[in-house]
C-alpha positions in Angstrom: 10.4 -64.3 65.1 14.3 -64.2 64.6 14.7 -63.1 68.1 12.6 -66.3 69.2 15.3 -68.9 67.1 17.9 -67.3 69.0 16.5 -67.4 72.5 16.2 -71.4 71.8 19.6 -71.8 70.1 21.2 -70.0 73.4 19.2 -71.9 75.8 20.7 -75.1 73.8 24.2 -73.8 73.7 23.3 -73.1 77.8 22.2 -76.5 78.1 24.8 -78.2 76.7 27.6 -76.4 78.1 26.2 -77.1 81.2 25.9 -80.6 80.6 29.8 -80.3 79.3 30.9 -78.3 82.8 28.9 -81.0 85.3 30.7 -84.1 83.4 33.8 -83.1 82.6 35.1 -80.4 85.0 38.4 -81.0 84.9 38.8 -81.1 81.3 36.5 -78.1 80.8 38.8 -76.1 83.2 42.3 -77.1 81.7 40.6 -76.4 78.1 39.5 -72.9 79.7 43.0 -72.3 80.9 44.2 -73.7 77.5 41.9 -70.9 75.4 43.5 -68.4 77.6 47.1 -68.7 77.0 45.8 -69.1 73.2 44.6 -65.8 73.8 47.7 -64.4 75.1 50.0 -66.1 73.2 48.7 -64.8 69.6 49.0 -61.3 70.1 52.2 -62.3 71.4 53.3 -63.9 68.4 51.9 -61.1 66.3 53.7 -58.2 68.4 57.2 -60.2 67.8 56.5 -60.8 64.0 55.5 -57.7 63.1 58.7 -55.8 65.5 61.1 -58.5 63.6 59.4 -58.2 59.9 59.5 -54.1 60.5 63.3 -54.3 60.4 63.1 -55.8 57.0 60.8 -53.1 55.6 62.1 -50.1 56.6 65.7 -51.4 57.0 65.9 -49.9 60.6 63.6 -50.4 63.7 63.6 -49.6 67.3 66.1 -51.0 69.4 63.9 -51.7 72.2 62.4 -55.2 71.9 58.5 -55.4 72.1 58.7 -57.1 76.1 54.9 -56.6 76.2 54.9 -59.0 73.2 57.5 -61.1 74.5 55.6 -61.6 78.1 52.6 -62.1 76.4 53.9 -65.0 74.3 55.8 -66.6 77.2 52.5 -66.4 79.4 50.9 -68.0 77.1 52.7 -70.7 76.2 53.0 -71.0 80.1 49.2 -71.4 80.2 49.1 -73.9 77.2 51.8 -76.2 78.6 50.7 -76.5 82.0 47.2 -75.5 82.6 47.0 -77.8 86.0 50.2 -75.9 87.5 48.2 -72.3 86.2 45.1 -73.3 88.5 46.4 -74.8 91.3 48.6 -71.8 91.8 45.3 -69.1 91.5 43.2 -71.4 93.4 46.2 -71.8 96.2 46.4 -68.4 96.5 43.0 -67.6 97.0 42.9 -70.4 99.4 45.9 -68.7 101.0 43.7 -65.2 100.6 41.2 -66.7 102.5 42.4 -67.9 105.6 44.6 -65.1 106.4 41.0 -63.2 105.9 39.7 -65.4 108.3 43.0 -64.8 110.4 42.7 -61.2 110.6 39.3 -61.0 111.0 39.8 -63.4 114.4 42.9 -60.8 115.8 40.2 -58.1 115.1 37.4 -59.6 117.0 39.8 -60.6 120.0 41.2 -56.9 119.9 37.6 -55.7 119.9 37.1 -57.3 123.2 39.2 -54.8 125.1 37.2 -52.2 124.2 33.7 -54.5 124.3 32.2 -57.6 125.0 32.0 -59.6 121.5 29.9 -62.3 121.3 30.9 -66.0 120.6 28.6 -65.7 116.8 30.6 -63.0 115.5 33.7 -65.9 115.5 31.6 -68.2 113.5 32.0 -66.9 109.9 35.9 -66.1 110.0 36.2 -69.4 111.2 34.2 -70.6 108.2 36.6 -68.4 106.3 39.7 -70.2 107.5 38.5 -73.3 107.4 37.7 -73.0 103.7 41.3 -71.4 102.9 42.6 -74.3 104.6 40.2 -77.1 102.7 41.4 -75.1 99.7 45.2 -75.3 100.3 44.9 -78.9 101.1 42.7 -79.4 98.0 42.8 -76.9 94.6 41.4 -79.8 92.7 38.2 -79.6 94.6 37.6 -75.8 94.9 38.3 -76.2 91.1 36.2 -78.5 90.1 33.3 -77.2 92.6 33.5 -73.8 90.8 33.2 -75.9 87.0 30.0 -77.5 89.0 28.5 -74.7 89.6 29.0 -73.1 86.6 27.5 -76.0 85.1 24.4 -76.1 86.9 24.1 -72.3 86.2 24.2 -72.8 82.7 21.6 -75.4 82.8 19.2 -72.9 84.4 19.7 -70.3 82.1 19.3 -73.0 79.5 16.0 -73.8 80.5 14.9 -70.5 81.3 15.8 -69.3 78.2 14.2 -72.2 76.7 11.1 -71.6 78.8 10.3 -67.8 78.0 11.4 -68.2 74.1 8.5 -70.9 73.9 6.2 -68.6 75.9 6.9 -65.7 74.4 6.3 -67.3 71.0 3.3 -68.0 72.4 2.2 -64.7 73.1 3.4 -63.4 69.6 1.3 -65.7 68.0 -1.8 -65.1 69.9 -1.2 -61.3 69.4 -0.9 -61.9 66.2 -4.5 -64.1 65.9 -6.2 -61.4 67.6 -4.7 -58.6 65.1 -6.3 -61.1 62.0 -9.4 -61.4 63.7 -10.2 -57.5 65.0 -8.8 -56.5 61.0 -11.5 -59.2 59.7 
């Protein structure tokens, strides 16, 4: 039964996440970004705390200063401070990714055709390719907020899924259950 009440308190957390990611995108994504650089800028923190607060214990410490730590931190704080610059960098870079995909996969087709005839439909999907590294380049925003769309209406399904087979299931149990009574009767 205690595997049932969590199926249907997922399947609302799904839900309801989903509903988040569809109307807030944006916000969602920058507070994504935000939880990240919270993520790296703890253990951060903790690394340059306990390399400065070892001194004082043992009167000595190493001389080299925790730069794992230190990066960490600064990444962080990085992420927190300017999530927007964060993503439109990675998303920029994947759009630039993309459409030097598409790029080389054009030079390889028309290199191909020394060697064979290549038909016109085999230049159809690296075009796609640089046409969607160029949309993105032009636009992070929308590639971004796209991918919180999606995202969204993927959690809804799960959502309702989840919510669907916990109820079924329950079903089931119970019925199983009835029949157990009855046959022991």
């Amino acid at each position: 039964m205690k595997t049932i009440n969590d199926s249907v308190l997922r399947s609302i957390v799904a839900l309801v996440i989903g509903v988040l990611f569809i109307m807030w995108p944006e916000a969602i994504r920058e507070y994504l970004v935000i939880t990240v650089g919270i993520l790296f800028f703890v253990p951060g923190l903790i690394s340059l705390i306990s390399y400065f607060v070892s001194k004082k214990k043992e009167g000595k410490r190493s001389s080299i200063l925790p730069i794992v730590g230190a990066g960490s931190l600064l990444f962080g704080l990085l992420l927190i401070a300017m999530p927007d610059v964060f993503i439109n960098l990675l998303v920029g870079m994947l759009g630039f990714i993309l459409a030097l995909g598409g790029i080389q996969q054009m030079f390889t087709l028309f290199s191909a055709r020394r060697f064979t005839k290549v038909a016109l439909g085999f230049y159809v999907m690296p075009v796609l390719i640089l046409a969607l590294g160029i949309l993105i380049l032009m636009n992070p925003k929308f590639l971004a907020n796209s991918l919180m769309v999606i995202l969204g209406i993927s959690s809804i399904i799960y959502g309702a899924t989840e919510l669907y087979n916990g109820v079924r299931f329950k079903q089931q149990i119970q019925e199983i259950e009835e029949d157990k009574e009855d046959t022991s009767l």
